[in-house]
C-alpha positions in Angstrom: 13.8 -0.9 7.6 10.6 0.8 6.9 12.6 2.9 3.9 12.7 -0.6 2.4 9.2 -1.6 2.8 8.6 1.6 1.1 8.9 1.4 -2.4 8.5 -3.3 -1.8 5.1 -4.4 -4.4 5.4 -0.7 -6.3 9.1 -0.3 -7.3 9.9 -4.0 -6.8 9.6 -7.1 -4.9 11.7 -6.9 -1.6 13.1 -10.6 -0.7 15.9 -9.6 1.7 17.8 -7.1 3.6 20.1 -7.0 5.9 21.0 -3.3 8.0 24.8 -3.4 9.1 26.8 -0.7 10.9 28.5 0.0 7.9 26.7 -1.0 4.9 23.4 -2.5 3.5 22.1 -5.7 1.7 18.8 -6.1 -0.4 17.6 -8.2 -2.3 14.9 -7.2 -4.5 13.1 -7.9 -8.0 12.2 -5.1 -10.1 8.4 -4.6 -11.0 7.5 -3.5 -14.2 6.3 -0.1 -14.5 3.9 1.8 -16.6 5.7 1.1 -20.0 5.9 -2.4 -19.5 9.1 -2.5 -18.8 10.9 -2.7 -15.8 12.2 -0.2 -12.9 16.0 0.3 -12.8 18.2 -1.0 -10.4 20.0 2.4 -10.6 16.7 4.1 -10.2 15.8 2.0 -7.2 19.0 2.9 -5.5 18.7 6.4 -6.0 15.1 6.7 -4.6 16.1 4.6 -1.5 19.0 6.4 -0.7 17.9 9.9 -1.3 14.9 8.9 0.6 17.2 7.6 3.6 19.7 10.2 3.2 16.7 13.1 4.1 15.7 11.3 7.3 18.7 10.3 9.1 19.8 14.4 8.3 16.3 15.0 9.9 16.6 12.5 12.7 20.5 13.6 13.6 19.5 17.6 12.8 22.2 17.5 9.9 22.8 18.4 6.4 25.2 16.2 4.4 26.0 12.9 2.4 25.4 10.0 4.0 25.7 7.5 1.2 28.1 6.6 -1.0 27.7 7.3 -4.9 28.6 3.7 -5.6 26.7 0.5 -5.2 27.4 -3.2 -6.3 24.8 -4.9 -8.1 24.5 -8.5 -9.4 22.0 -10.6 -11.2 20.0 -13.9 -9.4 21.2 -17.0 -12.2 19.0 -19.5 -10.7 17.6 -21.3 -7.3 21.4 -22.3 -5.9 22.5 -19.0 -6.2 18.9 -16.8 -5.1 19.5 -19.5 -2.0 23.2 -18.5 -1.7 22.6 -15.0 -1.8 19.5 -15.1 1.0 22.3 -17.3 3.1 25.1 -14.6 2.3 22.7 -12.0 3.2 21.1 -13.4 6.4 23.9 -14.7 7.4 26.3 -11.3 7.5 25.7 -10.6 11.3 27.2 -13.5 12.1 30.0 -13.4 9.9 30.8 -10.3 11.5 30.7 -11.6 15.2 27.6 -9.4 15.5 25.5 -12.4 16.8 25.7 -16.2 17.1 22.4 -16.6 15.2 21.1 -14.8 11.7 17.8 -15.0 13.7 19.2 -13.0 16.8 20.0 -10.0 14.4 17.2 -7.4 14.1 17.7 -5.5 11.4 17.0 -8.1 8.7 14.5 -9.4 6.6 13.7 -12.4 4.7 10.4 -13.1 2.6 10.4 -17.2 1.9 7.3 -16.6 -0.1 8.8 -14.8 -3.0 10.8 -17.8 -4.4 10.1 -17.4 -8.2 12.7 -19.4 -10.4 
């Protein structure tokens, strides 16, 4: 969790995540850097998950891959779908039979002050 607070108001904007046993959500709006232009997606990706990969090697004494090369990415179209997505994302837990509440699940995060659309 803090991997993703990180890099959140210097890389980008985090609005969401969600830590699962298996796999990861975030939602997350990319600042613009020093060019005026604005931070990959790919980039972002890289940087958390080489970032992630070193401490959970240093944490289980290991050397190895721990992520996968891949990562699915989409774009926010408007306020229904950012509000679907933060549902979707929040509500993943539950959807697994993890817990009966989004609330109840720890490992996730939601900013409601970063609603920009």
């Amino acid at each position: 969790m803090s991997a993703f607070k990180f890099y959140d108001n210097n890389l980008y904007n985090l609005h969401s995540y969600c830590i699962m046993p298996n796999h990861i959500h975030l939602l997350l709006e990319p600042k613009e850097d020093d060019n005026n232009s604005y931070y990959k997606i790919s980039d972002i990706i890289k940087r958390i998950k080489a970032f992630t990969a070193k401490e959970i090697n240093k944490l289980n004494n290991q050397k190895g891959t721990i992520w996968c090369k891949d990562y699915f990415d989409r774009y926010i179209r408007n306020e229904k779908d950012y509000g679907n997505t933060i549902m979707y994302i929040m509500n993943n837990p539950v959807k697994a039979g993890l817990v009966e509440n989004y609330i109840d699940w720890e490992y996730s995060y939601y900013n409601n002050g970063l609603i920009r659309m």
